[in-house]
VOKOL-254897 format. One record per residue: x, y, z of N, C-alpha, C in turn. Coordinates in steps of 0.05 Angstrom, whole numbers, plus 5000, padded with zeros to 4 digits. Each point is the difference from the previous one (the first is absolute). Layout:
<sites>
XYZXYZXYZ...
</sites>
This chain:
<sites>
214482781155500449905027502949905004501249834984502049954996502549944981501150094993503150004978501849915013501249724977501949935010501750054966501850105006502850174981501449885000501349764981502149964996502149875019498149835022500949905018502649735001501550035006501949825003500949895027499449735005501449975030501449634989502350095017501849654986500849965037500049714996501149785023502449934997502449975006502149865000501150064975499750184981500850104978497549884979498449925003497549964983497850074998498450134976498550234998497749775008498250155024497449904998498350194988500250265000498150164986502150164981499550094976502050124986499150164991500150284993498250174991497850054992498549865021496549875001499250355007497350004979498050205008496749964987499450065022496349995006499750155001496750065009497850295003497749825013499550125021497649835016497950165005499350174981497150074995498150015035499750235010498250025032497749824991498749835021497849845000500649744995502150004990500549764970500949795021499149684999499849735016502349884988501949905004502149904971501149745020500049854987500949675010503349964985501950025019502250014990501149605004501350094976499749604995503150014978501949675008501349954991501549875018501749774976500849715013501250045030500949845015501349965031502150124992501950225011502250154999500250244984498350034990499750304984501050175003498250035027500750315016497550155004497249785003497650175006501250145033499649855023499950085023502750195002502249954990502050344996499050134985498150054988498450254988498650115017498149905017498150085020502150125020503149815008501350145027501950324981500049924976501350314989497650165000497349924995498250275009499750155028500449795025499950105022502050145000502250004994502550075013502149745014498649794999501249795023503149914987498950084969502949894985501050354986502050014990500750314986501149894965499550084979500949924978502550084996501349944981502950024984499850154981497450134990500150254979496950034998499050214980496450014996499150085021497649995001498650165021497349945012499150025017497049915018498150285009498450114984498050135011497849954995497550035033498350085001498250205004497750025000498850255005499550115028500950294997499950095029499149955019500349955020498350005031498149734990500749834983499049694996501449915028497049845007501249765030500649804979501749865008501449764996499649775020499249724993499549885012501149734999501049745023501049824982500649755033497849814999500349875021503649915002500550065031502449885008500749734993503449915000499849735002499549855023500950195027499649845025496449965009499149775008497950045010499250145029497850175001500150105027499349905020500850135026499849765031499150165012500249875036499350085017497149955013499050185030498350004999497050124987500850204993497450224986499249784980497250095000497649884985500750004973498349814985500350054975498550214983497350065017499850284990500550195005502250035021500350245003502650094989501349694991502550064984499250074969497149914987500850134986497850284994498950105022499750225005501850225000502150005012502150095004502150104967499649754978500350114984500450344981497350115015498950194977501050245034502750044988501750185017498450235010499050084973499850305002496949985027498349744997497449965014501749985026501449875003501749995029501250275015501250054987500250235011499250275001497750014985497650245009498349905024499549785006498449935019501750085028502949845000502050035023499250355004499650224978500850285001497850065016497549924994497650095014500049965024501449755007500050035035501250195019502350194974501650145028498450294980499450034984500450314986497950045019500350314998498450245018499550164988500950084980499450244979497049924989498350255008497849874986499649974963501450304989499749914975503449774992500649875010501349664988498649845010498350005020498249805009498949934973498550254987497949994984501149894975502450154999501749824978500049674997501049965023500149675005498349914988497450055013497849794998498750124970500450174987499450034971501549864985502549925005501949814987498849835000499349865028499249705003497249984995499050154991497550014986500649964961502250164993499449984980501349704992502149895010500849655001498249845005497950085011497949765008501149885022501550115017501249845017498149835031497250144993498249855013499649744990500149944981499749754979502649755000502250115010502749915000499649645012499150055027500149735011498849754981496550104997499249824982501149974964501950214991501249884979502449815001501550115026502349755004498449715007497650055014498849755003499749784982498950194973498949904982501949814977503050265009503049864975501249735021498650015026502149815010498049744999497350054997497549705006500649934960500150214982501049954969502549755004501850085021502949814995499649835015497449935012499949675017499850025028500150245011499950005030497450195013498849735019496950125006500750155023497950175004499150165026501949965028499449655009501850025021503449944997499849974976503249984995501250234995498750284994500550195002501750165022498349925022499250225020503649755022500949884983501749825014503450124996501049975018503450024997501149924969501150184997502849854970501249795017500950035012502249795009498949795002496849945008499049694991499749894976500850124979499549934976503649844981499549924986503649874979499550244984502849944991501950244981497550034980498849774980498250024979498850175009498249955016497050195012500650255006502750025003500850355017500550084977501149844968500950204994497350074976498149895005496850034987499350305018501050005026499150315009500850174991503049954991502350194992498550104976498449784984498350124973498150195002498749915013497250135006500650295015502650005011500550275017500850224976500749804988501550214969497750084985497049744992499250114993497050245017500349965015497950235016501850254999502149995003501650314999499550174966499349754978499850124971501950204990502949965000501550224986498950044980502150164986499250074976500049884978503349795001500949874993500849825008498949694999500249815019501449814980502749925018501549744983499649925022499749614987498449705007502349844982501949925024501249744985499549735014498649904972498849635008497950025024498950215005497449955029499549814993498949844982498649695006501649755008503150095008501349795014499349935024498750165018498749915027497150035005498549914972496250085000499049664991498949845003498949894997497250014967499349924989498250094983498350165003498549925027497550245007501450255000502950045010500450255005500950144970501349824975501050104984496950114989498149805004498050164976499050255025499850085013499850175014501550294990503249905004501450254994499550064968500049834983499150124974498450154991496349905019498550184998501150375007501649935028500850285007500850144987502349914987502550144985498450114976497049784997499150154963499050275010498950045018498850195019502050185008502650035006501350125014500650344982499950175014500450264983500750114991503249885009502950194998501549824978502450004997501949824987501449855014500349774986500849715012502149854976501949935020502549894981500049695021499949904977498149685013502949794991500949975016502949604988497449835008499549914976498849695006500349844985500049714997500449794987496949825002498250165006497149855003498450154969498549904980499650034974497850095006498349925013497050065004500050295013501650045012500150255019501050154983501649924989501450354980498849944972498149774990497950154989497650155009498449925021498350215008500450175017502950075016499550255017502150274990501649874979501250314974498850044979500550254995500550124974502050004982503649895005501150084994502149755008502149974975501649765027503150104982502550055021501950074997502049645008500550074967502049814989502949965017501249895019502350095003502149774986502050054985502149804979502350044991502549915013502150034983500250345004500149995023500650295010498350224989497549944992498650234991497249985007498550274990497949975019497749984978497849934993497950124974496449905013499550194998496850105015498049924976498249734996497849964977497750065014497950074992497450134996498949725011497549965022498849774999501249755026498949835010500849835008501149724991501049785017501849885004499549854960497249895003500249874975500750174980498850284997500450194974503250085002501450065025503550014994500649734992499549755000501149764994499449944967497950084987498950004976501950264987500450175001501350314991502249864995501949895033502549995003501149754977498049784993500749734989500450204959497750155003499550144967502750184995501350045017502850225007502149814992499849775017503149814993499249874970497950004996500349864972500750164978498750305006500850234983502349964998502050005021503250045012501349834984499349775008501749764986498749984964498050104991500150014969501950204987500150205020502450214996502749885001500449885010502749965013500349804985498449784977501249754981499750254981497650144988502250164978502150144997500750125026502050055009502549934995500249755009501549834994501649904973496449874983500950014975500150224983500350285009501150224990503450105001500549835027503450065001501149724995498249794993502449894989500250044969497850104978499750134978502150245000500150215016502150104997503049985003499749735027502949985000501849844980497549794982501749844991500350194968498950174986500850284986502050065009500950095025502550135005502249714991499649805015503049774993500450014976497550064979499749914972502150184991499450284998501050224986501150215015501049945024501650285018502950004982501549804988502350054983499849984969497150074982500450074983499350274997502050204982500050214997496650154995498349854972498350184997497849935027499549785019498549975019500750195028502450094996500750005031498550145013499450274987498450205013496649895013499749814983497149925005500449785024502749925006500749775034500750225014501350214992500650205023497850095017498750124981496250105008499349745017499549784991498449785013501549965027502350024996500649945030500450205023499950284992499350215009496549955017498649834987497749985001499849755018501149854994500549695021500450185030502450235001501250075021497550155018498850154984497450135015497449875007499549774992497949765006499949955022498250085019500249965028497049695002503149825001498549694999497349935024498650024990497149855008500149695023499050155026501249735020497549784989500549775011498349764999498349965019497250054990498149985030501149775022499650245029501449785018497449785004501249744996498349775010501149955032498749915011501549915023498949695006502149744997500749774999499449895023499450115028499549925019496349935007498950104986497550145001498049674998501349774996499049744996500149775023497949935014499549765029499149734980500749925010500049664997499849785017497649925010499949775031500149694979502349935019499349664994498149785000499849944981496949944996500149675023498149995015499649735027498649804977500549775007498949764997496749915015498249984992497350024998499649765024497950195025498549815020497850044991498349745023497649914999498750275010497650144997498950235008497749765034499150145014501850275014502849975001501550275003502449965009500850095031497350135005499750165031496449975003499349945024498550055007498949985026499650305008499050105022498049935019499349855019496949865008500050205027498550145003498750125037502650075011502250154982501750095020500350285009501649935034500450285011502750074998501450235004502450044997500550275008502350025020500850295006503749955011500550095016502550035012499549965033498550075021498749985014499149825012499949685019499449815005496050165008498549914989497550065004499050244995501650124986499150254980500150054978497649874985500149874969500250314985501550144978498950134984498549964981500149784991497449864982499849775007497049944998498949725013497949874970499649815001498449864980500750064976501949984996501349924973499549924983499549994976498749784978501250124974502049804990500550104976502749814973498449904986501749904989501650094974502749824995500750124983501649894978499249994979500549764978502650064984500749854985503450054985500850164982497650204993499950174972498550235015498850045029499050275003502050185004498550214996500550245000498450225025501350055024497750055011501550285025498350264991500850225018498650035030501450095015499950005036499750314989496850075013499150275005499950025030500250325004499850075035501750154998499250175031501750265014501849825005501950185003503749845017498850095026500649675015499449965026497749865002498249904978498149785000500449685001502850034987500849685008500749874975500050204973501649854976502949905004501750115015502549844998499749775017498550035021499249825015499349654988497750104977499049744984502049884992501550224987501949924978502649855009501150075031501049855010499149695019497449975000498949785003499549824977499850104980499649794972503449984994502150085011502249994987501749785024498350005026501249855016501550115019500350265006501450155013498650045027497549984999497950015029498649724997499549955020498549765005497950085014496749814991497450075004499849915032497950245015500849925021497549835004498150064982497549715002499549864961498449964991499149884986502349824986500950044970502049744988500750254971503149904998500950164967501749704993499049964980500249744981501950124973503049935011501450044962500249834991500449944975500549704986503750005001499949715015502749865003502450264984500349964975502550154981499350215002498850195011499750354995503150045001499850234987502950115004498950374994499950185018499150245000502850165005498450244982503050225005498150255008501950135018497850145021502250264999498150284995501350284986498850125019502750205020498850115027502250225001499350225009502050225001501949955020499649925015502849935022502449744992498849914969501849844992502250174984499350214991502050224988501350135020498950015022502050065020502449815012499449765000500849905015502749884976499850044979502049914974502050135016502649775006503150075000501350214989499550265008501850274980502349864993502249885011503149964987499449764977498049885007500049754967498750194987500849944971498949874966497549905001498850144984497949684992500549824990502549964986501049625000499949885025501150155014500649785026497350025014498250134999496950025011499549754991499249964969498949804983501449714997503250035015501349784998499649875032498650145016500349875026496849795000498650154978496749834993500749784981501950084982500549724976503749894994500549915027502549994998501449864969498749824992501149824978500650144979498450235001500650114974502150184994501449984976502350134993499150384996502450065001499150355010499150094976500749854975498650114970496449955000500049745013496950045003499050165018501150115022498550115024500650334982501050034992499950294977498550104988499349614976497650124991497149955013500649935019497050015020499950275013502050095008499550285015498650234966501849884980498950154975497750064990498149735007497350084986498450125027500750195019499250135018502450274991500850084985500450174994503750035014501549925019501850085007502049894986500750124982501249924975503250164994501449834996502350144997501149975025501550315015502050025019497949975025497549974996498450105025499649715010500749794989500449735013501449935019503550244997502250025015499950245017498150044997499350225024500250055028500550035018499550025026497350135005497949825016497150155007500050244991502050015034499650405008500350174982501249894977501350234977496449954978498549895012497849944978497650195004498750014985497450195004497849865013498050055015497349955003499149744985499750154972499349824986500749754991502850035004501849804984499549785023500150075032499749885013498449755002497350214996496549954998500449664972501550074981500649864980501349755010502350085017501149725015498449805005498450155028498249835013498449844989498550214968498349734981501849794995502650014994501249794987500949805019500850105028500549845022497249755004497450174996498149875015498549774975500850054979498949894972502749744990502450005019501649834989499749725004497649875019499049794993498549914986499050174986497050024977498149845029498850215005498350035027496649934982499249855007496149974996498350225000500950095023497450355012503250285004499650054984500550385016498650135019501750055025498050155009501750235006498350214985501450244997499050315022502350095019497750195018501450294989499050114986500650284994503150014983500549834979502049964985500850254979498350184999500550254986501550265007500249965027500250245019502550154982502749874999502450134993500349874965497349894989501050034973499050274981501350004975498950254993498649834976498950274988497349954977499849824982503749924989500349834976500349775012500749975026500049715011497549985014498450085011497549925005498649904982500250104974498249894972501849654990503250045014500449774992499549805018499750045028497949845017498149894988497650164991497949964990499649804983501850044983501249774977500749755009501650075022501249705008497649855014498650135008498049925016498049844991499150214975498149814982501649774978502450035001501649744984500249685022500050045023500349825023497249835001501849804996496949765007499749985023500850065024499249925020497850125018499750005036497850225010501850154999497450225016501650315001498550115020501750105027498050075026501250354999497050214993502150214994499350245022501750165013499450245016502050224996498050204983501150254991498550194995501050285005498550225006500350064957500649854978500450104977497149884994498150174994497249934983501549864970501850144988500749894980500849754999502049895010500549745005498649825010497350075021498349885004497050034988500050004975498050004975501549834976502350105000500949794979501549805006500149845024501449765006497349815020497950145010498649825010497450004995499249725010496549874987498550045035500549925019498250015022500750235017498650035020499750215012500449985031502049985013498549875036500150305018498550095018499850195012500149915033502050155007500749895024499650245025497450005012498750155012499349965032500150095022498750025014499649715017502949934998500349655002498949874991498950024974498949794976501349934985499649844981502549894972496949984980497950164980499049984984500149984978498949934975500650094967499150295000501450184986498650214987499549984972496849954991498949914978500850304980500550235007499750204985502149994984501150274992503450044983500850235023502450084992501550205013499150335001498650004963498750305016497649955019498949774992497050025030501850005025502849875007500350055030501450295003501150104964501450335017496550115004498349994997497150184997499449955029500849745010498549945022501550105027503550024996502750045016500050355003498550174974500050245005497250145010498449815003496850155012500249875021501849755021500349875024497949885008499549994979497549664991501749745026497249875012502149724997498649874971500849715006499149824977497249995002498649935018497149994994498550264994501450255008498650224993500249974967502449954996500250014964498349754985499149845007498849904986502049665002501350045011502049714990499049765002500549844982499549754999497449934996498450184978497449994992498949974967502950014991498549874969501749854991499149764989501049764994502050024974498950254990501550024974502950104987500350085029503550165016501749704993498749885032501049714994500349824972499149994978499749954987502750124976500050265000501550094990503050015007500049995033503149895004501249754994497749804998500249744996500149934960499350274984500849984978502750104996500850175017502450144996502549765014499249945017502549724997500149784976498149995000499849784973501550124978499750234997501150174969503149975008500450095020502849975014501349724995499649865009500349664995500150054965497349964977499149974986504150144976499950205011502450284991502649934996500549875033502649915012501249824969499149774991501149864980501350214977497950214996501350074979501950295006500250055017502650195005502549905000499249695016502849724996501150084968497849994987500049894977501650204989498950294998502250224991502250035013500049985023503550035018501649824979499249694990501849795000500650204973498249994971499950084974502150295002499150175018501950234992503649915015500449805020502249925008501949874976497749864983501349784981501050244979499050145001500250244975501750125004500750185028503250115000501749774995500649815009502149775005500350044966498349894982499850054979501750234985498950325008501750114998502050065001500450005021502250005009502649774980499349774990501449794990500950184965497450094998499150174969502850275007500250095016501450275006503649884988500049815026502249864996501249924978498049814981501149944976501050184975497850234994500650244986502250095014501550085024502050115001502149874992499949765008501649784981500950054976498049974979499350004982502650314987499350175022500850254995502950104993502149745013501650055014502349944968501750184989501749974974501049764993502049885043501749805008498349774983498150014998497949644998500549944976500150204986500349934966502649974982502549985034503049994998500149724997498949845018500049775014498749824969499349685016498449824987497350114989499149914985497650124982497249825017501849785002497149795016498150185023502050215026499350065013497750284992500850124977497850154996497749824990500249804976498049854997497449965022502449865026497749845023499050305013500750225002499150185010498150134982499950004990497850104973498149794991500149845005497749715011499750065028501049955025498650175026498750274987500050174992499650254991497249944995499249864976497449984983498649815031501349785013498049865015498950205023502350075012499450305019497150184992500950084986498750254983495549934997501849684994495949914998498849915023502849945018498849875029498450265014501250334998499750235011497350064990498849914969497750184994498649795004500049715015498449895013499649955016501950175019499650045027499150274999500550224983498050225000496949944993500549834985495849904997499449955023501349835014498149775026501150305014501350115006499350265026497250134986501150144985496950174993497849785000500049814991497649805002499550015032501149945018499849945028499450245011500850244999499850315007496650044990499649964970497550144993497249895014500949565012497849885009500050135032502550065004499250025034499250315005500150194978498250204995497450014998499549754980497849914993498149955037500849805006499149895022500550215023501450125014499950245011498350195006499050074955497650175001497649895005498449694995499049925006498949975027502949905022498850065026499650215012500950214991498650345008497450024989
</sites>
């Protein structure tokens, strides 16, 4: 279906793809994945044509449709089904033919075409991809132009997918789907016929809706067998291979090189340093698995309130003087929950979330914070609205003036913008890096509650997992809304479902609401809120959480004390190393060779208490599973 040869395309004199080549197998689902700046989405615009390469080559298979939602969203007046009716060209314009042809045998033609497309069936399948992405019957049959950019460009999807190329590239569709819709499109895509070249940064999705997930890195391209977890397990068994290669490696050329210093000027050796370094010269040195240093979040840990820290009594709240979007409110929320906002977009989760944050005010009942809250509140229009001409120093220095620019450095650091990307200008920054700002902007008071509304959108795979991390490292609440099943399984204990102008618990887990979100169950058809033993179990899973928290402290501190350690151990041996020391006073090697031996025992007792601390919070871990 598709070959890509040896492709090369560079920016500003820098290779983003360098003699990258694939094979995309017809049928084959492949989730193309790799860090923010790669070069996934210039891979998808060098398949269209939208971009042209600098060498190598792009073919697919003949008379393959090609498919690939626009960036602009679509307008106007025409319907939404009929825009994406309109899609499937070839249905469009056999129908327009039938109205004027006269020939009786093309008549007959026509309508044997549109017989063999099913094009009787057409309406009710666009029906079906557009009620899949969140929009009912009468929202259908309504103008684009009443709808925001998000929602239009959900048609723009659904038009792409009712048309079914052959070959359908999808970059990030779940940036404008809400959950119901991501687990929606997943089901599709496992279903879908043709081949699909999928950019996503959502884990759950490009484990169950590929076969196949293309690596993109360091200008190259490499295709593993399997989804997101099985390329992450392959790819981790690869760099370790790599890097065991690359230390014997190592201690292979310095074995040979220090042979050559030894004996390149005595006569009977020489031939045997000539050879070796003949051999040094052809050693094509073994790189160092790339780590990437940014890949680590860190929230400041708040100083502990009285629980509640919020709580909700009989409130209504909308935008609207007398037009509540949700009424009767009830919901509290304590200093250590953990708690996910379920619902379609447009039910009123940002809504809540800006009423518990203070941003809306109840237009009846009472929202009670305790005196000291201090909340940091994660909203996509706050990435917009970041100053392109500042830095994130000067972002982070206009929130903590006192502090000197070495500390506001390493605060932007443990959010990953590390190095020159501190001195950055916005505009010159990625998505992500952005997305990264904003955590650190909104976390620089060590805030009580997070309230987080779709904080994943522009991160990619290695920083969403370090979300996750930071998330469950944070003592504080956590108010969460995101279309990532993944991040919302492993960072939260409660469930709130925000429906139909209600604010309820959902007693179940996440696959009972994808079971219930893809058969268009409501809650009481599914059963909700009928066995006590759901409840029970979320209410053990915070506790384990709480119960955990101490001892992850416990390993963060043990493996911190242990580099420092090292690091001191590194130092002294080079010391130690150095000819000059043994020029000098004798005392100074003495006292260094006493640091040496104290060093040396402080390290293998700070290697006990890590592995001691690692094996219990293993220990306890497996226990609460």
């Amino acid at each position: 279906m598709l070959h890509i040869n040896d492709l090369t395309y560079r920016i500003g004199g820098r290779d983003i793809l360098s003699n990258a080549s694939a094979h995309i197998p017809a049928g084959h689902k492949v989730g193309v994945v790799g860090r923010n700046g790669a070069g996934k989405s210039t891979l998808l615009k060098l398949i269209t044509g939208d971009l042209h390469g600098d060498g190598g080559s792009i073919r697919r298979a003949r008379r393959a449709r090609l498919g690939m939602v626009s960036q602009e969203a679509p307008g106007g007046p025409q319907t939404l089904l009929d825009n994406v009716l309109e899609a499937d060209t070839e249905r469009t314009a056999l129908l327009a033919e039938a109205e004027t042809a006269s020939d009786p045998d093309r008549i007959g033609e026509i309508h044997q075409r549109l017989l063999d497309i099913e094009a009787h069936s057409a309406p009710s399948r666009a029906a079906s991809i557009l009620a899949g992405l969140g929009f009912s019957e009468a929202e259908q049959a309504r103008p684009l132009s009443e709808f925001s950019g998000g929602w239009r460009m959900r048609v723009a999807l659904a038009a792409i997918l009712f048309a079914a190329p052959d070959l359908l590239l999808l970059d990030e569709p779940t940036n404008y789907l809400d959950l119901e819709g991501t687990l929606w499109l997943e089901d599709y895509l496992r279903r879908y016929p043709h081949t699909v070249l999928l950019v996503s940064h959502d884990r759950d999705l490009l484990n169950n809706a590929v076969t196949a997930i293309l690596h993109v890195d360091q200008g190259d391209l490499t295709l593993y067998r399997g989804g997101y977890d099985t390329f992450e397990a392959t790819r981790r068994e690869r760099q370790e291979q790599q890097e065991r290669l690359r230390v014997r490696q190592e201690a292979s050329r310095k074995h040979m090189q220090a042979f050559v210093d030894r004996f390149r000027y005595q006569a009977n050796k020489a031939r045997q340093a000539q050879s070796r370094l003949k051999a040094l010269a052809r050693m094509q040195p073994i790189a160092e698995a790339a780590v990437d240093p940014s890949v680590n979040f860190r929230f400041p840990e708040p100083d502990e309130l009285r629980s509640p820290i919020v709580n909700v009594d009989r409130a209504a709240v909308g935008y609207e003087a007398g037009v509540p979007i949700l009424k009767g409110v009830e919901l509290r929320i304590d200093g250590k929950d953990r708690i996910a906002l379920l619902g379609r977009n447009g039910n009123g989760k940002s809504t809540l979330a800006k009423l518990i944050e203070g941003r809306l005010h109840a237009m009846s009942g009472e929202v009670r914070r305790s005196g000291k809250l201090r909340t940091g509140f994660f909203a996509q229009h706050l990435i917009e609205d970041l100053e392109p001409e500042d830095t994130p120093v000067a972002h982070l220095q206009r929130i903590l003036p006192d502090l000197k620019e070495a500390a506001l450095r390493a605060r932007l650091g443990t959010f990953g913008l590390i190095q020159d990307k501190a001195e950055t200008q916005v505009r010159h920054l990625s998505g992500g890096e952005r997305a990264r700002l904003v955590l650190a902007l909104i976390t620089a008071k060590a805030p009580h509650l997070l309230i987080l509304d779709e904080p994943t959108n522009h991160l990619d795979v290695d920083a969403r997992q370090a979300l996750v991390q930071a998330l469950n490292d944070f003592s504080g609440a956590v108010l969460l809304i995101s279309h990532d099943r993944h991040l919302l399984e492993l960072t939260t204990d409660r469930l709130v479902l925000v429906a139909d102008g209600q604010v309820t618990p959902w007693d179940g887990d996440i696959d009972e609401y994808r079971r219930m979100s893809l058969r268009n169950e409501t809650p009481k058809d599914a059963g909700q809120g009928s066995e006590k033993d759901r409840r029970a179990a979320r209410k053990a899973n915070a506790q384990n959480r709480q119960r955990l928290a101490p001892l992850r402290k416990q390993v963060k501190a043990t493996e911190q004390k242990l580099s420092r350690l090292q690091t001191e151990q590194a130092r002294i041996a080079q010391a130690l190393a150095d000819p000059k020391l043994y020029q000098d006073s004798s005392d100074k090697v003495t006292a260094l060779n006493q640091q040496r031996v104290q060093t040396d025992k402080a390290v293998a007792e700070a290697e006990a208490a890590w592995l001691a601390a690692e094996e219990e919070l293993e220990t306890a871990s497996g226990e609460a599973a």
